[in-house]
C-alpha positions in Angstrom: 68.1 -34.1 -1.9 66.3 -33.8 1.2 66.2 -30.4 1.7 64.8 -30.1 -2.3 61.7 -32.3 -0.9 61.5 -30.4 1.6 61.6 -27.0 -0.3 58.8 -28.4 -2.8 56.8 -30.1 0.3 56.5 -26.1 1.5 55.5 -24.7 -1.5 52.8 -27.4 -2.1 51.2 -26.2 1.5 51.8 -22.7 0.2 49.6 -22.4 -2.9 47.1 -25.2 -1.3 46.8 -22.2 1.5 46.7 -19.8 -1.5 43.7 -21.7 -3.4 42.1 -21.8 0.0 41.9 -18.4 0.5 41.2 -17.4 -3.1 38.5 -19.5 -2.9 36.6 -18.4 0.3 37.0 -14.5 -1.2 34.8 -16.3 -4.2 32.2 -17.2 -1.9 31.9 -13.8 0.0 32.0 -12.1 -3.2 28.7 -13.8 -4.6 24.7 -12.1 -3.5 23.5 -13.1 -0.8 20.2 -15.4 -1.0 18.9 -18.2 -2.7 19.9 -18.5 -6.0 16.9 -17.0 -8.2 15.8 -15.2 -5.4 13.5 -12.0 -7.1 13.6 -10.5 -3.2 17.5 -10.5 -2.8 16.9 -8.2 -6.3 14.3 -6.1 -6.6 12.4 -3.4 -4.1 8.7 -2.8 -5.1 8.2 0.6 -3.5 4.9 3.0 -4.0 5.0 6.8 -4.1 1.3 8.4 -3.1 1.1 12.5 -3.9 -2.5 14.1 -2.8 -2.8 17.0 -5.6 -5.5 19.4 -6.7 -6.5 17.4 -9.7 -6.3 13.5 -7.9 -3.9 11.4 -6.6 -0.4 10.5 -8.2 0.9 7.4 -7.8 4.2 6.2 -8.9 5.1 2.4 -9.1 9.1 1.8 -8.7 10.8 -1.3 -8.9 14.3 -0.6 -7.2 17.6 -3.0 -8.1 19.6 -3.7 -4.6 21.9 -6.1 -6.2 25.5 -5.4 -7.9 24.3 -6.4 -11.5 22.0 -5.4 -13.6 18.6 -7.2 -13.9 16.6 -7.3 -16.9 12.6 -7.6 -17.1 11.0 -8.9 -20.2 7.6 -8.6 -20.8 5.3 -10.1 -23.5 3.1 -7.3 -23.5 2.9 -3.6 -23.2 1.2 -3.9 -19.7 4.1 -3.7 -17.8 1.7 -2.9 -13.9 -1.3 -2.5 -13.0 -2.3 -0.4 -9.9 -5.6 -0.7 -7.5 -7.9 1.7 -5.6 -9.6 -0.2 -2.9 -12.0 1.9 -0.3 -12.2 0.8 3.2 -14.9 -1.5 2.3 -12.9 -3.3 -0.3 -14.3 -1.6 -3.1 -12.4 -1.2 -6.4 -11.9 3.0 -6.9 -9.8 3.1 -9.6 -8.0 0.6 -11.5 -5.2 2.0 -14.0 -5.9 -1.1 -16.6 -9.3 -0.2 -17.0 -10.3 0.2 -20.2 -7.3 0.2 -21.8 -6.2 -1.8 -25.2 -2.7 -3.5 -24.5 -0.4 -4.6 -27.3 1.2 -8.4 -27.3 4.5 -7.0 -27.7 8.2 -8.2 -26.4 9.8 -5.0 -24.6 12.7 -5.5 -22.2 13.3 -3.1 -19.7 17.2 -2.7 -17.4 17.6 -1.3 -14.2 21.0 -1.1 -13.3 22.9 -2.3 -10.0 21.2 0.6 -7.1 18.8 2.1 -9.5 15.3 2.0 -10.2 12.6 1.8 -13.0 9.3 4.4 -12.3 5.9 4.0 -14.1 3.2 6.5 -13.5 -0.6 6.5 -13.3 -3.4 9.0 -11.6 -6.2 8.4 -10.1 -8.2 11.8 -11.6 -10.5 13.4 -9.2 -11.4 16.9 -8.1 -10.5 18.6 -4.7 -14.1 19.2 -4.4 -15.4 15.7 -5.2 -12.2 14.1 -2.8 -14.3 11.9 -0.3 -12.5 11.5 3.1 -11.6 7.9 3.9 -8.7 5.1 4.2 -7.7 3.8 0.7 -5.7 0.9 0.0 -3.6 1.1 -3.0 -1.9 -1.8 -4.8 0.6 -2.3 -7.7 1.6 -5.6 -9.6 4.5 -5.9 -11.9 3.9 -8.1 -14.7 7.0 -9.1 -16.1 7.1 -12.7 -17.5 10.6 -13.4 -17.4 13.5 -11.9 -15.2 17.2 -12.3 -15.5 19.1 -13.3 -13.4 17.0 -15.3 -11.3 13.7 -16.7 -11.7 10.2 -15.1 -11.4 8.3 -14.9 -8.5 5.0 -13.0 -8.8 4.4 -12.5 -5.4 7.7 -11.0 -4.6 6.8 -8.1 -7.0 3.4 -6.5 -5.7 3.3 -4.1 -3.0 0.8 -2.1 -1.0 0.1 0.9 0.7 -2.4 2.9 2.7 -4.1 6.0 1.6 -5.7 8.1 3.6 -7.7 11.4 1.9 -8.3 14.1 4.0 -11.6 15.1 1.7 -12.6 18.3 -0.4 -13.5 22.0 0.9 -17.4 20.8 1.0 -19.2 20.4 4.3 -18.9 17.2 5.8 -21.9 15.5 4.3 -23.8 12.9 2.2 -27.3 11.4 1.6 -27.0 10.3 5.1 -25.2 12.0 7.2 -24.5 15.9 7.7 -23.6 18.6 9.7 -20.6 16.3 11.5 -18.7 18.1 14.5 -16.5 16.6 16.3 -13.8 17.4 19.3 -11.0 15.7 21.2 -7.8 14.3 21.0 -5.7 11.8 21.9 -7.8 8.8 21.7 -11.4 10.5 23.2 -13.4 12.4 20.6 -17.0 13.0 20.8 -18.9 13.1 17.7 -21.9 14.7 17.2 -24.4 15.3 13.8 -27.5 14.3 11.8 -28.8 11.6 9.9 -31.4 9.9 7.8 -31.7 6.2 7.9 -33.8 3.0 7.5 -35.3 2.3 11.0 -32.8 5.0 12.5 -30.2 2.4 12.4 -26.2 3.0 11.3 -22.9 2.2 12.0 -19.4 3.7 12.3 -15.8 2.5 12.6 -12.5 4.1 13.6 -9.2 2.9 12.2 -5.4 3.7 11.3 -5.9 1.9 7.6 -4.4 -1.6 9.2 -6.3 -1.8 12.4 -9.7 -1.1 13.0 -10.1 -0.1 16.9 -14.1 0.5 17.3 -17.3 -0.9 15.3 -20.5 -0.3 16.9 -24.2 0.8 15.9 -25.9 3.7 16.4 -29.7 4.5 16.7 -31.8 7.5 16.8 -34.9 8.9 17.3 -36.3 8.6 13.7 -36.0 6.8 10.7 -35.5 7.9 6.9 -36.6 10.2 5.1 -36.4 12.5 8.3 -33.4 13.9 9.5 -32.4 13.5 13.3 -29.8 14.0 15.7 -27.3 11.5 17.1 -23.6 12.0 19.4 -21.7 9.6 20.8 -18.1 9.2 22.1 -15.1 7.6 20.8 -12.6 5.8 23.1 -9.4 4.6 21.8 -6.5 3.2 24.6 -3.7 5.4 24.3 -1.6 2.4 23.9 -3.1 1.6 20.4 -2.8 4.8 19.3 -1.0 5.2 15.7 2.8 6.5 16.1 2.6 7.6 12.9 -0.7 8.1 11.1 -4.3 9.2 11.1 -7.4 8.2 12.6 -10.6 8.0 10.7 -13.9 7.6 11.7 -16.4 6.2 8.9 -20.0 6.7 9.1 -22.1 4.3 7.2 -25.0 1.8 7.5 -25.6 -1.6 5.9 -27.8 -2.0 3.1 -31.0 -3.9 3.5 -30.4 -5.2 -0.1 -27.0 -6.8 0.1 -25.4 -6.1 4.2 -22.6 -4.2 2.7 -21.6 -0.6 3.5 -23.4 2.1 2.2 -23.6 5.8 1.4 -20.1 6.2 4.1 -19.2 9.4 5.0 -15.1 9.5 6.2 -14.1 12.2 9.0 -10.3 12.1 9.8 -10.4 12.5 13.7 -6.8 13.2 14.4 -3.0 13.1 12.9 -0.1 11.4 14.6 3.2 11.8 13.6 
């Protein structure tokens, strides 16, 4: 009788050991993150292509997790994607006058795929003006499954830079731009036509602006006049991987903002 109580005693221990176990492979075996968590899902990811005829952007949302996860949307705007300039100035906006349907549509992306939508930004080689662009895409669904929506989680941005058309570099303001150097000392040299002989000009990577200072030459607008100066930039803050772009410009009289800016990549790291 003993040794019976003693046989069922073990065997009790053995499948409590047995749940234990099964239960802990339970817990490893379910995603990682909080619970609803649109980031532990979903990648938004932007692809940028420079062609002839504009710039090609392609808006993916990429599925990381092991299930599938379902977007619905209430409407047939699905994204939106933003143009900005370097002075924060809407370029292009896909959305723009466009007629959107109020229309349920689902859309699945499967455990390690991804979902593309398309848009282009249409503008000629020979129109392109050089500058840093920062381009943004939302996702709009309303409802996402598994999990619960968070809008923020599902916008992304990234920086453009446009290397300009075959034209000589040159606006209303500014023309006949040279320039020479490398490595973080350039010295820039050309001719402009402002109010009071009075401009500006930056030089940045698209996420960190190293120099803004004025200018002044010898004659105000509507004559044209020389001007050179030299560009400076630590060696420890140059880009590892990017390009640096001086912007020409000067601020409006009417409203301070930036006007008539002229964009002049001064060199390519990568």
């Amino acid at each position: 009788m003993k040794s019976f109580k003693t046989s069922v005693i073990a065997l009790l221990i053995v499948c409590t050991i047995i749940f234990l176990l099964s239960a802990c492979n339970k817990e490893e075996d379910k995603p990682k993150g909080k619970p609803g968590e649109v980031t532990s899902q979903l990648s938004p990811v932007l692809s940028i292509q420079q062609r002839n005829d504009g710039i090609d952007v392609l808006a993916v949302l990429e599925n990381h997790s092991n299930h599938t996860v379902t977007l619905s949307f209430n409407r047939s705007k699905m994204f939106d994607v933003a143009i900005l300039d370097s002075s924060k100035k809407e370029v292009f906006r896909h959305s723009k006058g466009k007629n959107y349907e109020k229309k349920r549509e689902d859309v699945h992306i499967k455990a390690g795929a991804s979902h593309i939508w398309k848009t282009k930004w249409k503008i000629s080689a020979e129109n392109n003006k050089a500058g840093i662009y920062t381009v943004k895409a939302n996702f709009l669904p309303n409802k996402i499954a598994p999990g619960s929506l968070r809008t923020k989680s599902l916008t992304v941005e990234e920086t453009l830079t446009l290397q300009g058309g075959s034209e000589e570099k040159m606006n209303n303001t500014f023309r006949k731009i040279h320039f020479s150097g490398k490595d973080g000392t350039y010295k820039v040299s050309g001719e402009a036509r402002v109010f009071e002989g009075s401009f500006a000009y930056s030089v940045s990577d698209g996420h960190n602006v190293f120099i803004e200072k004025s200018e002044r030459i010898e004659k105000g607008g509507p004559d044209w006049a020389p001007f050179s100066f030299e560009v400076k930039i630590p060696e420890d803050d140059l880009p590892i991987n990017g390009t640096l772009m001086l912007e020409l410009f000067y601020y409006s009289p009417k409203n301070g903002e930036r006007a008539d800016t002229l964009a002049v990549p001064l060199q390519s790291f990568k």
